[in-house]
Structures are given as structure tokens and as C-alpha cells.
C-alpha positions in Angstrom: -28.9 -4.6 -14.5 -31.8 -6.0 -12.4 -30.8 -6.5 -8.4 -27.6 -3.9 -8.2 -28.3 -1.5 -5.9 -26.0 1.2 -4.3 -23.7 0.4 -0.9 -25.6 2.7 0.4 -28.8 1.8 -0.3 -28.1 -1.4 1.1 -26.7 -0.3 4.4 -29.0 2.4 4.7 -31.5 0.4 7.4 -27.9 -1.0 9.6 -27.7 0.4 13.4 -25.4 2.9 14.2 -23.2 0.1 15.8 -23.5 -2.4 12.9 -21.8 0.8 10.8 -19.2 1.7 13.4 -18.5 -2.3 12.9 -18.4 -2.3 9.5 -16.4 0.9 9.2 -13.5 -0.6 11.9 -13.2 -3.6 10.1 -12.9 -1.8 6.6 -10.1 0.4 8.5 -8.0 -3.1 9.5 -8.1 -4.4 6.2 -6.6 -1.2 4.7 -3.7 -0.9 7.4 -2.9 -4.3 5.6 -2.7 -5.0 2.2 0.1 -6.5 -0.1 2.1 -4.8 -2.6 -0.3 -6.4 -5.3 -3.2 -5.1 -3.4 -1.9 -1.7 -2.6 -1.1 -1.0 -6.4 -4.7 -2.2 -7.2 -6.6 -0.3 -4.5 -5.2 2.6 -6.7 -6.2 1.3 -9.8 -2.8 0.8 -11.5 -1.6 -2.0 -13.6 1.0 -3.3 -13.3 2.2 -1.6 -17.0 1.5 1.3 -15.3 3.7 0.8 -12.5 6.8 -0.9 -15.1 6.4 2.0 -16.9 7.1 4.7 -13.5 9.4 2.8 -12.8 11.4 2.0 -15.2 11.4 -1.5 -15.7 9.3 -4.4 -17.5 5.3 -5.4 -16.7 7.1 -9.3 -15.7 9.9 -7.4 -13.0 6.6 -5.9 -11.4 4.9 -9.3 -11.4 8.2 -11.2 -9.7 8.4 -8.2 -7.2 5.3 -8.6 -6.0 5.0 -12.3 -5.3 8.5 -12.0 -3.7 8.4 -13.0 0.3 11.6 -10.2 1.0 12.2 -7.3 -0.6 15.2 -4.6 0.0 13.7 -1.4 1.8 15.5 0.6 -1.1 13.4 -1.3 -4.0 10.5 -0.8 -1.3 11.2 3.1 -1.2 11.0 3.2 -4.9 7.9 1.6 -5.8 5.9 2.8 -3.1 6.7 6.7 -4.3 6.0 5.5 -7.8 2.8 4.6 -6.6 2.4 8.1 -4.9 3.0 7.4 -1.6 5.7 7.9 1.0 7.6 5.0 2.7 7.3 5.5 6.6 9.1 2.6 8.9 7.9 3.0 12.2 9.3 0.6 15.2 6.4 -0.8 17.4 7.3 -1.5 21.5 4.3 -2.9 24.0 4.2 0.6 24.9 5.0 3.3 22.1 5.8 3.4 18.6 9.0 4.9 16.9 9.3 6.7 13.3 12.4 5.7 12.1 13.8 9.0 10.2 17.4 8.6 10.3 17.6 5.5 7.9 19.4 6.1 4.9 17.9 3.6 1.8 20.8 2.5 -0.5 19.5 5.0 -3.3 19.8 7.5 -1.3 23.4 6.9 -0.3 23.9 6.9 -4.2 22.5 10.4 -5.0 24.2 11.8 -2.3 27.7 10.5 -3.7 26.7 10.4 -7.0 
């Protein structure tokens, strides 16, 4: 195709501080994305996703467009995806893992 050109290419005549720019901003948008956006940044559909976790293509759709979801059902989907859920309190002045919560599904292996 006519016009395309590489990233690259196209950034290849930016300053040094245009870059650093670019690059921070590129950094905030990842530390923020939705649940829709996560599973897309790692190119999944959302078949691929039902079928990890068990359920239909239409429970992925309504979990994603949902405003609340339990930290449990959180849990699960984000280690379907690959990942690993991390809460982490934030104060003014320091920020807190959390690594003592126990996610419903966990209480259920461990009596199960």
C-alpha cells in the first residue's frame, strides 16, 4: 500500500525529548486500560477468553461492560488471560501490596 510507512520511520527525525514524551504517555495509557482493552492488547477474543474460562462468548461480553465486578471473578479472568491479579493500597505517601486477601475461590479450594 502506497503511504504506510513503519512507526519508526516516522519517528525517526523526533528530538530526544519529543520521544521521552511520547514514550511516558504510551507508559500512562498502559497502566490503564479496561478489561475489554486488556484482553485485546493481547490479542484474544473474547471466544478465546469463554473458552479458558469456562463459560460462553456472551458471559465475556456482559463481564466486561459491567461497572463492578467481584475480585474473585477478577482473579480468574485476569490468570486466564496470563496475568497475575496484584491489589496494591495507595496512601499520599506509600503504597501497600495487599498479600493477605483471601479471593472466595480460594477459600473454596482450600475447603474443598
Amino acid at each position: 500500500m502506497t503511504g504506510h510507512k513503519p512507526f519508526s520511520e516516522l519517528t525517526k527525525d523526533f528530538s530526544p525529548e519529543r520521544k521521552a514524551r511520547i514514550a511516558s504517555l504510551t507508559s500512562s495509557l498502559r497502566e490503564e486500560m479496561t478489561l475489554q482493552e486488556l484482553r485485546e492488547a493481547l490479542n484474544l477474543h473474547q471466544t478465546d477468553l469463554s473458552e479458558r474460562l469456562g463459560v460462553k462468548q456472551a458471559a465475556v461480553s456482559r463481564m466486561e461492560n459491567r461497572k463492578d465486578i467481584h475480585v474473585s471473578h477478577l482473579k480468574k479472568v485476569i490468570e486466564a488471560m496470563g496475568g497475575e491479579l496484584v491489589i496494591t493500597a495507595r496512601f499520599p505517601n506509600a503504597e501497600v501490596r495487599i498479600n493477605h486477601v483471601v479471593l472466595q475461590s480460594d477459600t473454596q479450594k482450600l475447603n474443598g
